[in-house]
C-alpha positions in Angstrom: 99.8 51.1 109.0 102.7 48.6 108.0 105.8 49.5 106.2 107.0 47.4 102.9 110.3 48.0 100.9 110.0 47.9 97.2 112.8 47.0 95.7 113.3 48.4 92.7 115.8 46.9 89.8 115.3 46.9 85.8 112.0 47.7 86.9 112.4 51.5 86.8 108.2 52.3 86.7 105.2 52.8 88.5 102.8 51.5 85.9 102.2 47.7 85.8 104.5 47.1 88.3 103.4 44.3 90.7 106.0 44.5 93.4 104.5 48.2 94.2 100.8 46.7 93.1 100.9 43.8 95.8 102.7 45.9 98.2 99.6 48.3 98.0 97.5 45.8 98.0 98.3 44.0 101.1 98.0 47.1 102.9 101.5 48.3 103.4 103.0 52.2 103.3 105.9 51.7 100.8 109.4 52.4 100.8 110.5 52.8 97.2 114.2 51.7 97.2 116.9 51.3 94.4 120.3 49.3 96.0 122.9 50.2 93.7 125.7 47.2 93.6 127.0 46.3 90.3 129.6 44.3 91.7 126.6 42.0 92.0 126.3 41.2 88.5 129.6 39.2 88.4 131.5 39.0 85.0 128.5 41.3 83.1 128.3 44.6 85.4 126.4 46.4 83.1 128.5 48.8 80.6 128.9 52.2 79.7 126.1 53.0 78.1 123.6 51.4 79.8 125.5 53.1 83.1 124.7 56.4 81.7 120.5 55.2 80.8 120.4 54.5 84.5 121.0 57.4 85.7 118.7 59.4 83.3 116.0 56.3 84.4 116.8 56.6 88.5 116.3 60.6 87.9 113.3 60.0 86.0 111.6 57.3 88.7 112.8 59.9 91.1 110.9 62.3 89.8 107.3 60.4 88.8 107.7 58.9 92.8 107.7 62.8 94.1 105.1 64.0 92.2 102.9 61.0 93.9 104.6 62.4 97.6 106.8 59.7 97.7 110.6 59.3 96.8 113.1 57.0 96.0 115.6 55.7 98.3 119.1 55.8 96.7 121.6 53.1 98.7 125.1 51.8 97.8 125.1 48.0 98.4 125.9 45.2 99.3 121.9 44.3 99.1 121.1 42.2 101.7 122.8 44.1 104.7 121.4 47.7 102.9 117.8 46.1 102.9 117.6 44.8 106.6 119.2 48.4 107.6 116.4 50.1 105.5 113.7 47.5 107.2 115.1 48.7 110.6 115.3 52.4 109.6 111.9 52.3 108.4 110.1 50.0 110.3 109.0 47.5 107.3 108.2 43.9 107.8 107.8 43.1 104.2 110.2 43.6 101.1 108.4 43.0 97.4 110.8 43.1 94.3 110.4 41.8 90.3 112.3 38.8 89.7 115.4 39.1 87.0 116.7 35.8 85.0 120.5 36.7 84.8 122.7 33.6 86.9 124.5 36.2 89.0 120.4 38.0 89.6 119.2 34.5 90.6 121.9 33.8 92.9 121.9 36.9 94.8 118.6 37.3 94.9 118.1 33.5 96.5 120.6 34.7 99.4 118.5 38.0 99.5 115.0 36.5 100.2 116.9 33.9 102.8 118.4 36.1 104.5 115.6 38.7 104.8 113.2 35.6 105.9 116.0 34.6 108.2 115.8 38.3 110.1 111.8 38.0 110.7 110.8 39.9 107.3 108.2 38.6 104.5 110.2 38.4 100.9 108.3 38.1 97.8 109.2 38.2 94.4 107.1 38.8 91.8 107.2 39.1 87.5 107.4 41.9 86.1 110.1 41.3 83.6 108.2 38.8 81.3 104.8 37.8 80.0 105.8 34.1 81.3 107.7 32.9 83.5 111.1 30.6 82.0 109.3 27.1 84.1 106.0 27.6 82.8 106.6 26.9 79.4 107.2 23.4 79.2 107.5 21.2 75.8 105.7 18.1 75.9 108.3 16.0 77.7 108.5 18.6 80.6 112.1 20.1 79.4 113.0 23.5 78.1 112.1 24.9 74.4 115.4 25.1 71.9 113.4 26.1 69.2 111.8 29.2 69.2 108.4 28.8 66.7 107.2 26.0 69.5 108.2 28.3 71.9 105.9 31.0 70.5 103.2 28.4 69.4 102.7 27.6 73.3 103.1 31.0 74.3 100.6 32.5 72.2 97.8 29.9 73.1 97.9 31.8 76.7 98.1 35.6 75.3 94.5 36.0 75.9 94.7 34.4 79.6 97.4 37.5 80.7 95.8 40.3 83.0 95.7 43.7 81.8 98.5 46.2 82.3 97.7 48.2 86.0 97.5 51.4 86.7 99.8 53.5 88.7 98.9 54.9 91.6 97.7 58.5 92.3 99.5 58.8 95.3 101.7 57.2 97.8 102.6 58.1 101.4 106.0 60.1 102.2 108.6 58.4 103.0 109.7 59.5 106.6 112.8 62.1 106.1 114.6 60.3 108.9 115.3 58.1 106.7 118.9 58.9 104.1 119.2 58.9 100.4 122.7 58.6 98.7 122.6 61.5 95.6 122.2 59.7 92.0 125.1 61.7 91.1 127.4 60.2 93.4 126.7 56.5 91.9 129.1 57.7 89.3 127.1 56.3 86.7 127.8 59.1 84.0 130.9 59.4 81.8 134.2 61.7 83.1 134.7 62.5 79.4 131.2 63.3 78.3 131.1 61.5 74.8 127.3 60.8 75.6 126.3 63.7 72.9 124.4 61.5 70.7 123.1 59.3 73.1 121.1 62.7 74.9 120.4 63.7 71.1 118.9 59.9 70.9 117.0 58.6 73.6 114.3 60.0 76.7 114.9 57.2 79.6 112.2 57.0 82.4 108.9 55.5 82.1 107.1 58.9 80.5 109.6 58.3 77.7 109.0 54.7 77.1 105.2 55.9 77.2 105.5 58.3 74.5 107.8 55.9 72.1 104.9 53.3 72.3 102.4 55.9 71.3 104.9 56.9 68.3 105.3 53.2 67.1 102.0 52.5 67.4 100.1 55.7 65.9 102.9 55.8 62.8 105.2 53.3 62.7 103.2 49.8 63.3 101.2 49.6 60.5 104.8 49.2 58.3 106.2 46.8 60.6 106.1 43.7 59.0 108.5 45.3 56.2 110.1 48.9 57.3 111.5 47.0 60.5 114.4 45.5 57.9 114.9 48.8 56.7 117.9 50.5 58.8 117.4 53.3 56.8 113.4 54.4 57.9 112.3 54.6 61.4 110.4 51.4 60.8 111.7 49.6 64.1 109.9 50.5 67.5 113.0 51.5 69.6 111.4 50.0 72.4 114.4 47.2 73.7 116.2 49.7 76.0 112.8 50.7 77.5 111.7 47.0 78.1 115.2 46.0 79.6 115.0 49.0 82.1 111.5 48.2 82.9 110.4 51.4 82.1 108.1 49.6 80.2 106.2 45.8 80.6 106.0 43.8 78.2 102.4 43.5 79.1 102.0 47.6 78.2 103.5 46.7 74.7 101.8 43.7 74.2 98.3 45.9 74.9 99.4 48.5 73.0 99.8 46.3 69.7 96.5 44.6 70.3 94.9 47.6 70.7 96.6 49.0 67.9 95.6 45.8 65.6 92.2 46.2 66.0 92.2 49.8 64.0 91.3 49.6 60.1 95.2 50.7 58.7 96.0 48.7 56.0 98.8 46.6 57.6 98.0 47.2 60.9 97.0 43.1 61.8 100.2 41.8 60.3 102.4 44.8 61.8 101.1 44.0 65.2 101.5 40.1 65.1 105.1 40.8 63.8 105.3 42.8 66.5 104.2 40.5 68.9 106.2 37.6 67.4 109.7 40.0 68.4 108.0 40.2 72.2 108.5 36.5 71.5 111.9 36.7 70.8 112.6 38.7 74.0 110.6 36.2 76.1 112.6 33.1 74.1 115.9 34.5 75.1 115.3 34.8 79.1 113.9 31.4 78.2 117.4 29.9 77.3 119.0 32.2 79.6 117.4 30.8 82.1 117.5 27.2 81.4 121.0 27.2 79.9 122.8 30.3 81.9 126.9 28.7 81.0 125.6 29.9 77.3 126.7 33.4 78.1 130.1 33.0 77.6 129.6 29.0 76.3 127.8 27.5 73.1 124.8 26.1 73.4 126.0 23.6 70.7 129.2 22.3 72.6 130.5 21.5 69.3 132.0 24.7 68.6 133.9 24.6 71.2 136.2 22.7 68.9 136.9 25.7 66.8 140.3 27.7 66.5 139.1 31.0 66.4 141.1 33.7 65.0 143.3 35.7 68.0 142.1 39.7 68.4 143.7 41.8 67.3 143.9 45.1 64.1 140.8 43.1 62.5 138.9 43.7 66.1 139.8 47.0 66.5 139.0 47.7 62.7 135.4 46.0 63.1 134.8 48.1 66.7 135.5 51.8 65.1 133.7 51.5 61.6 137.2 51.0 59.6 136.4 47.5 57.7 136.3 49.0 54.8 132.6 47.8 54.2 130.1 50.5 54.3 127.2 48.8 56.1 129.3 46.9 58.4 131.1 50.6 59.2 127.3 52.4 59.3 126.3 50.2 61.9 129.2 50.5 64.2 129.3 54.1 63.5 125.6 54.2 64.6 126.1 52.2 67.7 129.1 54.2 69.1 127.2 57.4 68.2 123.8 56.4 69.4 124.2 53.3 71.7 121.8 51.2 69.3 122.1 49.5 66.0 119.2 48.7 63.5 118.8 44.7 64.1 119.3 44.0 60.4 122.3 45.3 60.8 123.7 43.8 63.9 123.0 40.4 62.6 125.3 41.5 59.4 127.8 43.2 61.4 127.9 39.7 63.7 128.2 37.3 60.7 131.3 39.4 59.5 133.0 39.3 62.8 131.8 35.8 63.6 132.4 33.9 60.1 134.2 36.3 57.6 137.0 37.3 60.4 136.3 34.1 62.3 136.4 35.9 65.6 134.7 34.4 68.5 131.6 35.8 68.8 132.2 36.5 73.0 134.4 39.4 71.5 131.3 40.7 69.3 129.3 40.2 72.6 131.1 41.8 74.9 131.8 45.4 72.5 127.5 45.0 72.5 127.5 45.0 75.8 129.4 47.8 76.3 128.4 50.1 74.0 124.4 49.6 73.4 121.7 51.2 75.4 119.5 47.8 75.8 122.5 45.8 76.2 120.5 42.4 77.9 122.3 39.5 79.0 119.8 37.2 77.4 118.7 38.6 74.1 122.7 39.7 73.7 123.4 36.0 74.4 120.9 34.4 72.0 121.9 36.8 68.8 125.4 36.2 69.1 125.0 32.7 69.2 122.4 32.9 66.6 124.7 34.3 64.2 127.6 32.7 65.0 125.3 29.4 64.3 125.9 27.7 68.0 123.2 28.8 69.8 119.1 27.9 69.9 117.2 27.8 67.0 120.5 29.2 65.4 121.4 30.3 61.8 122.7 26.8 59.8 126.6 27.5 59.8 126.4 28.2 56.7 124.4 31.2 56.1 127.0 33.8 55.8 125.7 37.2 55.3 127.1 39.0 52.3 127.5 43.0 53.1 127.5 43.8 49.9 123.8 41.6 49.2 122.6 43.0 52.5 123.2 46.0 52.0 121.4 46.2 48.4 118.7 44.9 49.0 118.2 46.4 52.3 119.8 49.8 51.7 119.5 50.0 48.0 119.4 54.0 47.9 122.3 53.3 50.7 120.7 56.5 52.5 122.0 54.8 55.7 125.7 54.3 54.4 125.4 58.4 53.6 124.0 59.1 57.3 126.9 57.4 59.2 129.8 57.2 56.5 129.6 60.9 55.0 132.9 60.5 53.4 131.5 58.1 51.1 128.2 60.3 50.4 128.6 61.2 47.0 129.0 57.8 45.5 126.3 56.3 43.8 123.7 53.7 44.9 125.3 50.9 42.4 128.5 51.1 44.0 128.1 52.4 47.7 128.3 49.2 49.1 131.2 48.1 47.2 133.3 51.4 46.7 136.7 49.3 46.0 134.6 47.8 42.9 134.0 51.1 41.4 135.8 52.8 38.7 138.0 55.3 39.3 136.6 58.2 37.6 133.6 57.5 39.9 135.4 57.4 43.3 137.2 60.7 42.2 134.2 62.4 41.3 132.9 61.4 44.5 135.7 62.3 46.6 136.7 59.1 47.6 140.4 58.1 47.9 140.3 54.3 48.8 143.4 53.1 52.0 142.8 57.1 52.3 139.6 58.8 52.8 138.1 55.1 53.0 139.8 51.8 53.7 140.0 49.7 51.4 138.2 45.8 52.6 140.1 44.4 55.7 139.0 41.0 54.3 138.0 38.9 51.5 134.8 38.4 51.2 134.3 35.0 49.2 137.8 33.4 50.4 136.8 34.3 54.2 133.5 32.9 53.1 135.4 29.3 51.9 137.4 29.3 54.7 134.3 29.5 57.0 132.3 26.8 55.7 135.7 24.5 55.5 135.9 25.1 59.4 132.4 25.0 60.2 131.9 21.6 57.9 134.7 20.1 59.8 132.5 20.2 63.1 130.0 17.5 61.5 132.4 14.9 61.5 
């Protein structure tokens, strides 16, 4: 029997995984390896937090690839020289991997395949990322989508056409115990000061936990979708991104879920799936521009704005990054995001528009704390909100849709039971003024216990002469 590598990335699962599924199929004993080389990844090597849901994920793959009577090959890179030394180790003529879409992934993974061809080998790359490939959806003149409800439109006219999630398989052959694994625990991936508490008190990485967060999204949370998912408060939102950026889960498996799922009798369950659906969109509209326009990661789309005099980093930065602004759902959703390593995505969009238009911080600064500190940090989708909100991007917020804390924080908090979860010291204030405690009176703020440039900062900026200043600058760029 024939040997094949399978080259495992952001693919970290055995179900619906067609680099294993073709190597299978064609025949071939597999070799299940993971090539650990972040230097790889040029300027975005992938942060702490998602560092530390790799490891949990490689122990988790780990263990579903023994219980089968496999196991996974652990190497330090570089990549190509680590794969033709496993090919020689193992005997393998063949090495299958799933395609990623960052420009450092393409490029690395173009010298890969040549250089394995080059040495005698068969190299193929397969999708297992996306429902569509970023060339196959075309607008009518043959050029790449900017705007995302075409996008969608197209996409959704070949939903039905998709093949069905696959199985994994029952069982695998060993992998020969000649052949050398380097530990997980020596990629170093986990933190030397363990701050990752509420992160293990979060999240289950690995492919069974992925599993199990679809099952609890779809048996109690879709049928609210449509309207709980703006509430940061409720567990309205699926908690599924970190999953589908690891790969522990296909978009395919979540796209079948929410069918499936839409077909029950729920009141609400049609319209929570399709809204559902609609955010696979997003996801699949973001490796689109990624992939068509991959200088957007740290350039804007709309060159424009490259005419703008952002403001220089500094106490403001520091103030937005550790929950000190001053304003309580700005400061919840920080506060979440360094305690959890994931934000409620009503809330990142506010917490963007302050940095990005009230502070007038360039929005690479907001993208690269995101990056660092959120479990599904992705290149693409991290690339397209940013420039979304900072109004530069595709299909971005007009330039002048500033959002208001305060507003968003009424009407989408209006108990403020989020404010109370992740800024305790402003717990006993009432609803009417727990989004604007420096507004209140003071017999209510010392009832409460609130002491304001004390127990709470006061407002590190002003919200409607930020807000002027804003639309002055950004009014300038039409000219």
């Amino acid at each position: 029997m024939s040997t094949a590598l399978v080259w495992f990335r952001r693919d970290l699962r055995l179900e619906d995984q067609p680099a294993l599924a073709a190597a299978l199929a064609a025949g071939h004993r597999v070799v299940p390896v993971y090539v650990h080389a972040p230097e790889e990844d040029g300027d975005w090597t992938p942060g702490a937090a998602s560092r530390w849901w790799l490891h949990h994920s490689l122990q988790a793959l780990s263990g579903e690839l023994e219980r089968r009577g496999s196991r996974l090959i652990v190497r330090r890179g570089p990549t190509l020289p680590t794969l033709l030394d496993l090919a020689r180790e193992s005997g393998a003529t063949a090495v299958h991997w799933n395609r990623l879409y960052e420009p450092a992934s393409i490029a690395r993974d173009s010298v890969v395949k040549a250089g394995l061809r080059s040495a005698g080998l068969a190299a193929d790359s397969h999708n297992g990322h996306l429902l569509f490939e970023p060339w196959q959806v075309e607008t009518g003149s043959g050029g790449p989508y900017k705007v995302f409800t075409p996008f969608w439109r197209n996409c959704a006219a070949r939903l039905d056409a998709l093949p069905l999630p696959q199985a994994a398989p029952a069982r695998l052959a060993a992998v020969p115990a000649t052949i050398a694994s380097t530990p997980i625990e020596s990629l170093g991936l986990l933190p030397r000061i363990r701050w990752d508490d509420g992160l293990r008190s979060h999240w289950s990485p690995g492919a069974a936990g992925a599993l199990r967060q679809l099952g609890t999204f779809v048996d109690e949370t879709i049928a609210g979708y449509a309207k709980s998912r703006d509430v940061p408060a409720s567990p309205g939102t699926s908690r599924l991104s970190p999953h589908l950026h690891f790969g522990e889960l296909s978009p395919r498996q979540a796209l079948a879920a929410a069918r499936s799922a839409s077909l029950a009798t729920r009141s609400g369950t049609q319209q929570g799936a399709d809204s559902f659906i609609r955010e696979l969109g997003w996801r699949e509209f973001a490796h689109h521009l990624l992939y068509h326009f991959p200088a957007t990661t740290d350039l804007p789309l709309d060159r424009r704005f490259e005419r703008l005099d952002w403001q220089p980093p500094g106490e403001p930065l520091r103030a937005w990054q550790q929950g000190r602004t001053g304003l309580p759902i700005v400061d919840a959703g920080m506060r979440e995001l360094w305690h959890t390593g994931w934000m409620h995505n009503r809330v990142r969009m506010i917490v963007a528009s302050l940095l990005t238009k009230n502070l007038f911080l360039h929005w690479r600064h907001g993208a690269r704390w995101f990056w660092d500190t959120l479990v599904d940090a992705d290149l693409a989708s991290n690339t397209l909100g940013w420039q979304w909100t900072a109004g530069c991007g595709a299909d971005a917020a007009p330039y002048y849709r500033i959002f208001n804390p305060v507003l968003q924080g009424e009407r989408f908090d209006p108990g403020g039971d989020y404010v109370r979860r992740w800024i305790p010291e402003l717990a006993h204030l009432p609803a009417s003024d727990i989004h604007a405690p420096w507004a209140a009176k003071p017999a209510v703020l010392a009832a409460a216990g609130v002491t304001l440039g004390d127990s709470y900062p006061r407002p590190i900026v002003d919200l409607k002469e930020s807000r002027d200043a804003a639309l002055a600058r950004f009014a300038a760029l039409k000219a």
